[in-house]
LUMMIKOL-993377 format. One line per field, with one value per residue: residue in one letter; x, y, z of N, C-alpha, C, CB in turn. Coordinates in pm, whole numbers, padded with zeros to 5 digits, m for minus. Each point is the difference from the previous one (the first is absolute). Glycine has a CB too. Layout:
// residues N
resn = [A / ...]
nx = [X / ...]
ny = [Y / ...]
nz = [Z / ...]
cax = [X / ...]
cay = [Y / ...]
caz = [Z / ...]
cx = [X / ...]
cy = [Y / ...]
cz = [Z / ...]
cbx = [X / ...]
cby = [Y / ...]
cbz = [Z / ...]
// end
This chain:
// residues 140
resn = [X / X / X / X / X / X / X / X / X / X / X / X / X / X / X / X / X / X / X / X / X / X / X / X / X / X / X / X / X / X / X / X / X / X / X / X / X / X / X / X / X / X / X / X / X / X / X / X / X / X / X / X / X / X / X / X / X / X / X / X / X / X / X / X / X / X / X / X / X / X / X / X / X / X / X / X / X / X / X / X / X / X / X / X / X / X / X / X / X / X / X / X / X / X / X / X / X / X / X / X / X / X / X / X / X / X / X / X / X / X / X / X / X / X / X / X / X / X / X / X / X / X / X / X / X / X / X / X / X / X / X / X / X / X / X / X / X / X / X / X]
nx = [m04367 / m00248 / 00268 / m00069 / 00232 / 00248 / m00227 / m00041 / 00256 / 00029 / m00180 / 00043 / 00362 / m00168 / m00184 / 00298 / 00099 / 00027 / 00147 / 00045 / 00159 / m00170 / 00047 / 00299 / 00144 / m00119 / 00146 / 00357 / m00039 / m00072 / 00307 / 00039 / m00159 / 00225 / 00085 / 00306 / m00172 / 00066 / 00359 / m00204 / m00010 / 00282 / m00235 / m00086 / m00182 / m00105 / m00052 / m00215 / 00054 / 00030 / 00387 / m00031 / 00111 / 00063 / m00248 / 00122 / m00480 / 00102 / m00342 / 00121 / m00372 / m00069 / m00337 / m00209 / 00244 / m00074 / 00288 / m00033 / 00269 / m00084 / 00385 / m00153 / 00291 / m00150 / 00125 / m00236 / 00048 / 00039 / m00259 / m00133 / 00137 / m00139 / m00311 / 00010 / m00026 / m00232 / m00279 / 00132 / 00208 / m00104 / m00314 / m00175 / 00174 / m00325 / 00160 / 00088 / m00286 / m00078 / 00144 / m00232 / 00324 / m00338 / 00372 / 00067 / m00126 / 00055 / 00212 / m00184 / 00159 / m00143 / 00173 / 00394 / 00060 / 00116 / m00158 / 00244 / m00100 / m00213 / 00186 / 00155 / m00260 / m00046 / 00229 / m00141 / m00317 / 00172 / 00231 / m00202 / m00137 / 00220 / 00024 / m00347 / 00003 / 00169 / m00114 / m00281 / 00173 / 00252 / m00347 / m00104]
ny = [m09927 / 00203 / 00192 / m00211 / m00202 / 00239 / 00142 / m00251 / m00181 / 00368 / m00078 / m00266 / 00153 / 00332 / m00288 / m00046 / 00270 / 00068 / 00274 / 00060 / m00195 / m00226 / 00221 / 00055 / m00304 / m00107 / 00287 / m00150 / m00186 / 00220 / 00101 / m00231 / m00006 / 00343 / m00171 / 00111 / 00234 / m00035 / 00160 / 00076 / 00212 / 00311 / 00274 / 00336 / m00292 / m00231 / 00178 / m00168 / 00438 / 00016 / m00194 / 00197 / m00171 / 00102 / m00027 / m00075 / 00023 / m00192 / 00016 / m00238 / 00100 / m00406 / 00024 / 00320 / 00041 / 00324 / m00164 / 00212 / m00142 / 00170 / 00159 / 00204 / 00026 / m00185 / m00205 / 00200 / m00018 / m00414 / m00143 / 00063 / m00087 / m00294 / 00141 / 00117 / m00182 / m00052 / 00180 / 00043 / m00352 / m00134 / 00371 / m00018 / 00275 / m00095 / m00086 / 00337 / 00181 / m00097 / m00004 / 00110 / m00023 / m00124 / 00071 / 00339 / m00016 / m00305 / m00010 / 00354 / 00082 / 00244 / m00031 / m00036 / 00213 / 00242 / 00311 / m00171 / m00297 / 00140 / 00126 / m00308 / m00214 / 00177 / m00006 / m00430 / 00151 / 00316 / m00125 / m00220 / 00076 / 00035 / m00332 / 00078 / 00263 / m00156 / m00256 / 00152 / 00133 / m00174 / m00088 / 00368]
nz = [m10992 / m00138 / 00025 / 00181 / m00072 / 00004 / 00224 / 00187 / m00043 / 00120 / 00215 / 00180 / 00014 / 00134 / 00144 / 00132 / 00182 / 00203 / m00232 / m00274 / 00175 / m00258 / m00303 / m00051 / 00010 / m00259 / m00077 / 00038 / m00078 / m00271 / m00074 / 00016 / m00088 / m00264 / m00296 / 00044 / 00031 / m00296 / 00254 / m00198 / 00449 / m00060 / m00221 / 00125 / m00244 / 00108 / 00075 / 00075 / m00233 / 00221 / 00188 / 00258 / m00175 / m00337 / m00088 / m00304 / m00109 / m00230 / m00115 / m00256 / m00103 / 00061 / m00126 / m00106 / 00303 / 00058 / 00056 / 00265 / m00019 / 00278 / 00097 / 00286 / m00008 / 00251 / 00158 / m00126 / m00249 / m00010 / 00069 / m00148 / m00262 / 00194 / 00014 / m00402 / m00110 / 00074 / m00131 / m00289 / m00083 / m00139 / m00095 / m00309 / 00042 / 00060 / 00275 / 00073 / m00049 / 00256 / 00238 / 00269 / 00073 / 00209 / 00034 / 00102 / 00212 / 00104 / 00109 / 00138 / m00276 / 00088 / 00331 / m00028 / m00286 / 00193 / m00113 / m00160 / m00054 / m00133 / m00235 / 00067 / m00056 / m00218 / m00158 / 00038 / m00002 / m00241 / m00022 / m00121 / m00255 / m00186 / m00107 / m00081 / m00277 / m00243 / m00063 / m00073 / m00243 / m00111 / 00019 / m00220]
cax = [m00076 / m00059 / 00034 / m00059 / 00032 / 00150 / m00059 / m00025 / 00113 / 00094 / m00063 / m00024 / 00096 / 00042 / m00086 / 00055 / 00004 / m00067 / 00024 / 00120 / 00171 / m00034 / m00047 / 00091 / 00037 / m00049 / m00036 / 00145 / 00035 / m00097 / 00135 / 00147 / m00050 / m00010 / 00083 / 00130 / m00017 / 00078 / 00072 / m00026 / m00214 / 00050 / 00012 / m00120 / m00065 / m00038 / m00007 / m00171 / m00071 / m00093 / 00077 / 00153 / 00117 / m00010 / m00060 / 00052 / m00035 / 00029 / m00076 / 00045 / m00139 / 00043 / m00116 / m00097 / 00087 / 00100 / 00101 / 00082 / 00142 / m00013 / 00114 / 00021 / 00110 / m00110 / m00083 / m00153 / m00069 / 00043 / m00137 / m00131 / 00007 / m00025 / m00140 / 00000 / 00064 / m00077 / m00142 / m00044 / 00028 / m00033 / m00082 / m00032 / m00001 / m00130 / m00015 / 00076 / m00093 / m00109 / 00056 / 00017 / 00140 / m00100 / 00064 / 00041 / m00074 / 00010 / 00140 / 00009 / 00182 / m00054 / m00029 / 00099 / 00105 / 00057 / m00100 / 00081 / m00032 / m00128 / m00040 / 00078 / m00087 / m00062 / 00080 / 00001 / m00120 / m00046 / 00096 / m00050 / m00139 / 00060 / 00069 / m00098 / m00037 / 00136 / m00031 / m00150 / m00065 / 00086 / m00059 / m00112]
cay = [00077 / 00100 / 00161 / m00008 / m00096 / m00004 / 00109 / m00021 / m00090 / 00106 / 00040 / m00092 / m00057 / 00104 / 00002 / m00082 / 00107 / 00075 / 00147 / 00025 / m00029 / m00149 / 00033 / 00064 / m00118 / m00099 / 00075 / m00015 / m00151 / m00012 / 00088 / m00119 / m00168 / 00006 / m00053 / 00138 / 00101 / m00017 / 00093 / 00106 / 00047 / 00069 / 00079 / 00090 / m00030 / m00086 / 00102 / 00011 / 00111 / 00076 / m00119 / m00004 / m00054 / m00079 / m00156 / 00002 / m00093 / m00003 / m00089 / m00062 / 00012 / m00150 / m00128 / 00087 / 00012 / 00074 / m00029 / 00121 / m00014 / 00104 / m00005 / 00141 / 00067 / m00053 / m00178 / 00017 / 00056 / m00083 / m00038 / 00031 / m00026 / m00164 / m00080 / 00041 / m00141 / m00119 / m00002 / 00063 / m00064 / m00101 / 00047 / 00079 / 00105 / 00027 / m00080 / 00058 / 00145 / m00009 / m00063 / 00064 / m00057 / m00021 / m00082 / 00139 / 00050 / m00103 / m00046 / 00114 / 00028 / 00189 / 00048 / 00015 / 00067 / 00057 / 00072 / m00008 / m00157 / m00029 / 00042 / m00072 / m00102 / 00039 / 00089 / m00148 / m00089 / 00016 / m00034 / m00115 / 00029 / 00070 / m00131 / m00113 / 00095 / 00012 / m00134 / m00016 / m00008 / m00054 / m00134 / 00078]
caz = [00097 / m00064 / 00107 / 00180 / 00098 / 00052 / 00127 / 00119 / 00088 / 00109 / 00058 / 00101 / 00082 / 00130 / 00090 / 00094 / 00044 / 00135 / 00003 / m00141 / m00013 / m00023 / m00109 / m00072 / m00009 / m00132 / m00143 / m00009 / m00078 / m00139 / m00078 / m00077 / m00073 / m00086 / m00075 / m00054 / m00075 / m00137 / 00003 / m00210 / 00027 / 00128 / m00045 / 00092 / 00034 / 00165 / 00168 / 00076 / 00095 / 00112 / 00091 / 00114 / m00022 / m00143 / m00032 / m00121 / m00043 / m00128 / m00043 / m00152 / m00115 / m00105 / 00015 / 00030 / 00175 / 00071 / 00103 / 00012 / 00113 / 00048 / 00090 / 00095 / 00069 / 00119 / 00021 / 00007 / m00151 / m00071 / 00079 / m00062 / m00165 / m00022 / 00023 / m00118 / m00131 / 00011 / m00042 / m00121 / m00167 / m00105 / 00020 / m00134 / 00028 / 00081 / 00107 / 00077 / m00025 / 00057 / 00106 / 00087 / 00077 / 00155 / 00104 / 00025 / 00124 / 00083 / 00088 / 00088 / m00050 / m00043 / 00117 / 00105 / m00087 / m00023 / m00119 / m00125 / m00026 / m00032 / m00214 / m00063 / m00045 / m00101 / m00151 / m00133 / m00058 / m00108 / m00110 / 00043 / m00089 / m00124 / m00069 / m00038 / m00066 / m00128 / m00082 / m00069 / m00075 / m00136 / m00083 / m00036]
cx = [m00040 / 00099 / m00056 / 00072 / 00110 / m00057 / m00083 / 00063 / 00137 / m00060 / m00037 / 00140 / 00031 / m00087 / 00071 / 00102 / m00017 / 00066 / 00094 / 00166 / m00022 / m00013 / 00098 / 00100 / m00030 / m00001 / 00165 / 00082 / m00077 / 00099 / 00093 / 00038 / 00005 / 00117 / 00132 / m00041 / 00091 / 00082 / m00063 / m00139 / 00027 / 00014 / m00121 / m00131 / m00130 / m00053 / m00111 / 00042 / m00057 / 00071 / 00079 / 00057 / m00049 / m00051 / m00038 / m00182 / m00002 / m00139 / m00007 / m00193 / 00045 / m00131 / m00135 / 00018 / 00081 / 00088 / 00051 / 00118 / 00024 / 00167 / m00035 / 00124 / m00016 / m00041 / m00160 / m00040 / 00051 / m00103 / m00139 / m00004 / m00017 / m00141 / m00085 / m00017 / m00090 / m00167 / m00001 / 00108 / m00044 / m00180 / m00004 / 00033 / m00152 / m00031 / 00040 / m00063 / m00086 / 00001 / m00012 / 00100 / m00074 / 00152 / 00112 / m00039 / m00029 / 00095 / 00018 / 00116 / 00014 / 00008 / 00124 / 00093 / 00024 / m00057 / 00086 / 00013 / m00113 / m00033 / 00099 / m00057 / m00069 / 00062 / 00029 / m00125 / m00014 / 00063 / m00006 / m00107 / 00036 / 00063 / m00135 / m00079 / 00128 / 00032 / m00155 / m00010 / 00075 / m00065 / m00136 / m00016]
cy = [00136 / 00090 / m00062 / m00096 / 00017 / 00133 / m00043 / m00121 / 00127 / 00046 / m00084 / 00003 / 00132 / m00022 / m00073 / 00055 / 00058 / 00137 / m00026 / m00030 / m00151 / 00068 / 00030 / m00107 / m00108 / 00088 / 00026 / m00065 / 00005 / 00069 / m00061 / m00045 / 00114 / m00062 / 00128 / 00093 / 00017 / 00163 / 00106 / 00111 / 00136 / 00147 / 00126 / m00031 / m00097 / 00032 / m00006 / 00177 / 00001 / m00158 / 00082 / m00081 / 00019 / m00114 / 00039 / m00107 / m00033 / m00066 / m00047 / m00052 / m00133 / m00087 / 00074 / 00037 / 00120 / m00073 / 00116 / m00085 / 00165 / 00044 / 00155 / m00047 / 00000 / m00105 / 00013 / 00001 / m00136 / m00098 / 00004 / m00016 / m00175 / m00047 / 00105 / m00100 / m00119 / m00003 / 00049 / m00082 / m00099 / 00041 / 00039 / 00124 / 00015 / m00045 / 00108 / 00158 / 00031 / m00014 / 00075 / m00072 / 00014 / m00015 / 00099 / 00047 / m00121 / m00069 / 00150 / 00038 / 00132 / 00065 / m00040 / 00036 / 00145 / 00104 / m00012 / m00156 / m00008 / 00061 / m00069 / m00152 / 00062 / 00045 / m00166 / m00021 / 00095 / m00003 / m00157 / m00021 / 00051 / m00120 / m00044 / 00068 / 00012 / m00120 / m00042 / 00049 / m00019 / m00088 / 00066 / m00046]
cz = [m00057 / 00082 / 00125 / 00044 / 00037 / 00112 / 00134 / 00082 / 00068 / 00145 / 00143 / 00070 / 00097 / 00090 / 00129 / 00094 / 00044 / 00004 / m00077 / 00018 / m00077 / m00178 / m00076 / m00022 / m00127 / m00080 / m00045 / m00088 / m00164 / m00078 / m00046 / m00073 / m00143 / m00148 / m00028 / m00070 / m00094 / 00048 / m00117 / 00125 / 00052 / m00061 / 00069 / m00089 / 00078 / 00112 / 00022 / 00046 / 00101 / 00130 / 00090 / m00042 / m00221 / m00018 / m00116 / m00036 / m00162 / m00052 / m00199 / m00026 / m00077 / 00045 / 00035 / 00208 / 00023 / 00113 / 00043 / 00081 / 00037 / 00138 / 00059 / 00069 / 00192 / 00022 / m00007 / m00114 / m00114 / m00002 / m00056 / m00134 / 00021 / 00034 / m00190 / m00131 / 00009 / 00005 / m00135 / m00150 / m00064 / 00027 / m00157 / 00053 / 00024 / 00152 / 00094 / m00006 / 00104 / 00125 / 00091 / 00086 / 00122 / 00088 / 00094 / 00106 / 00098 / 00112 / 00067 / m00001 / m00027 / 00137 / 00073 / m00088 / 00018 / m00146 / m00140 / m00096 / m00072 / m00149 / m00057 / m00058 / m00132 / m00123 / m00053 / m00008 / m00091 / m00083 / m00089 / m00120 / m00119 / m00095 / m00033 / m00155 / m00164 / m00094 / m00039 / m00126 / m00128 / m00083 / m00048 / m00162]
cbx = [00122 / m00267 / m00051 / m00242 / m00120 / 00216 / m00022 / m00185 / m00046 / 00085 / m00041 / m00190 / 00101 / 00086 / m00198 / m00050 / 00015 / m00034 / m00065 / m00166 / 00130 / m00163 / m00183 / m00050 / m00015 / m00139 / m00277 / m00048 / m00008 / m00269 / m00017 / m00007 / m00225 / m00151 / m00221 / 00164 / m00103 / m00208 / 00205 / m00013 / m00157 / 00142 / 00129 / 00164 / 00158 / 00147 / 00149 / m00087 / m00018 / m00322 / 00028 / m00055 / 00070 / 00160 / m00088 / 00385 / m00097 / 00279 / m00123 / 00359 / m00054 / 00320 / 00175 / m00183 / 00046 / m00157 / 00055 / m00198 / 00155 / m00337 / 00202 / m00262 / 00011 / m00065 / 00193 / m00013 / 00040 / 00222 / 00125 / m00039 / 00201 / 00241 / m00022 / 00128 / 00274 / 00217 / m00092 / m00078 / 00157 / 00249 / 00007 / m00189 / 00222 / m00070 / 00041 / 00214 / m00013 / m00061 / 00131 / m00212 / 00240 / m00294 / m00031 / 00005 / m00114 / m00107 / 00148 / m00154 / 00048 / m00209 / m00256 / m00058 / m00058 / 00154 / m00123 / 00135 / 00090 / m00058 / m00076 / 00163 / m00038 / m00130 / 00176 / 00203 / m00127 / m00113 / 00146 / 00052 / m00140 / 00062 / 00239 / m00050 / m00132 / 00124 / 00211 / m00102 / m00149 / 00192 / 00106 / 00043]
cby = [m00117 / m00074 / 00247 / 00053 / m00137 / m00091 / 00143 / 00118 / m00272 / 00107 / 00110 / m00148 / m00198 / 00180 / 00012 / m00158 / m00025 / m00222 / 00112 / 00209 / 00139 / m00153 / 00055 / 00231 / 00070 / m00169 / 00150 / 00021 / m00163 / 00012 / 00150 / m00044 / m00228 / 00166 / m00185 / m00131 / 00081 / m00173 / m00159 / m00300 / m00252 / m00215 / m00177 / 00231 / 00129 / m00073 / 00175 / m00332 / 00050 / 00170 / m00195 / 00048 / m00218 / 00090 / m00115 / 00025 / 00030 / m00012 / 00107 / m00132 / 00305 / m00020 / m00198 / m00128 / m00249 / 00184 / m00200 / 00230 / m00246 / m00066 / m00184 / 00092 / 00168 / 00146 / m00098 / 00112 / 00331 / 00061 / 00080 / 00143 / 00240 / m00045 / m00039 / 00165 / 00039 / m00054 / 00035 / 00277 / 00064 / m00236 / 00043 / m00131 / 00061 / m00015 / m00246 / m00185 / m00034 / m00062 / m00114 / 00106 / 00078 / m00176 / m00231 / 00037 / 00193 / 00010 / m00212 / m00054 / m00212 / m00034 / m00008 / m00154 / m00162 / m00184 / 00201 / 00200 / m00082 / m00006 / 00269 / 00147 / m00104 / 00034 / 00308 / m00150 / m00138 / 00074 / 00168 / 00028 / 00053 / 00238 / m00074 / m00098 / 00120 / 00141 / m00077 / 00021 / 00106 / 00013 / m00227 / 00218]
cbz = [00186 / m00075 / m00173 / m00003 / m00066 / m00259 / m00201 / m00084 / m00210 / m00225 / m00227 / m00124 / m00186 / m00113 / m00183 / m00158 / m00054 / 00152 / 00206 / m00063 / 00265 / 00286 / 00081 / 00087 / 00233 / 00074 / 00064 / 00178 / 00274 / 00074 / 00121 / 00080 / 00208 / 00179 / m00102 / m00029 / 00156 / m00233 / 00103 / m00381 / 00112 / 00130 / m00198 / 00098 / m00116 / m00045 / m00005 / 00152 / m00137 / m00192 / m00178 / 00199 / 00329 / m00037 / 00208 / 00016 / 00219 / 00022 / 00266 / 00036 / m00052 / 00009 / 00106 / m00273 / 00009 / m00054 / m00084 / 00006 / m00132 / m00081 / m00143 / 00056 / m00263 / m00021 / 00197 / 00177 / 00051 / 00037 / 00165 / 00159 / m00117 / 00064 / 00431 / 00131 / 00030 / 00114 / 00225 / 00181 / 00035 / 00012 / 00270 / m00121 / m00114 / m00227 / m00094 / m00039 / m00231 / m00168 / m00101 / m00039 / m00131 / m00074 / m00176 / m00191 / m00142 / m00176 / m00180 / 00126 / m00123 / m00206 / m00017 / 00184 / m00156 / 00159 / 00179 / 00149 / 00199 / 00262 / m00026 / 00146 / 00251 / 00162 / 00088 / 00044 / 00181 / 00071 / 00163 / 00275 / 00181 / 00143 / 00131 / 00308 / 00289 / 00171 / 00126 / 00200 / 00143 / 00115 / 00156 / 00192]
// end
């Protein structure tokens, strides 16, 4: 599947959804579902800046693919790094360069967060970008 198409299959399963408590709830269950986080990964540097809670992202480089993993200290923020994940990994670094994250505003996740949350999103998608910016240009 392309970026968009995982973004708008997100996008479709929050459609199903008549109010955020519901919303916050699946983004809960989505956190769960995440894989183990590599204890070794649990380091500051990992840490996501500009976060309220903790959150660890890791990302490994193979095959020209980016992979991230990802763990918080926050069910919510745990959640969101998993939808995250689940659009931007097993990705080139140009894929993840270019990439408008739409589905962000769509499901109306920017608009029930919390101002600090809401930089806290943003400090991972540029953290996010920076792994991509870094493993790009090793293939210079």
């Amino acid at each position: 599947m392309t970026i968009n198409e995982i973004q708008d299959e997100i996008i479709q399963e929050f459609s199903f959804f008549d109010d955020w408590m519901d919303k916050y709830a699946y983004i809960i269950d989505l956190g769960n579902e995440l894989s183990k986080f590599n204890d070794d990964a649990r380091t500051d540097q990992n840490l996501i800046d500009g976060c309220q809670s903790k959150v660890w992202f890791n990302a490994n480089y193979k095959d020209g693919l980016i992979t991230f993993e990802a763990d918080s200290d926050a069910i919510i923020t745990k959640g969101i790094a998993s939808l995250l994940i689940r659009v931007l990994s097993n990705r080139t670094p140009d894929e993840i360069l270019n990439t408008d994250l739409y589905f962000i505003n769509k499901i109306g996740l920017t608009s029930h967060l919390s101002p600090t949350r809401s930089n806290g999103l943003m400090s991972m998608i540029k953290q996010l970008k920076l792994y991509a910016m870094a493993f790009k240009s090793l293939n210079k």
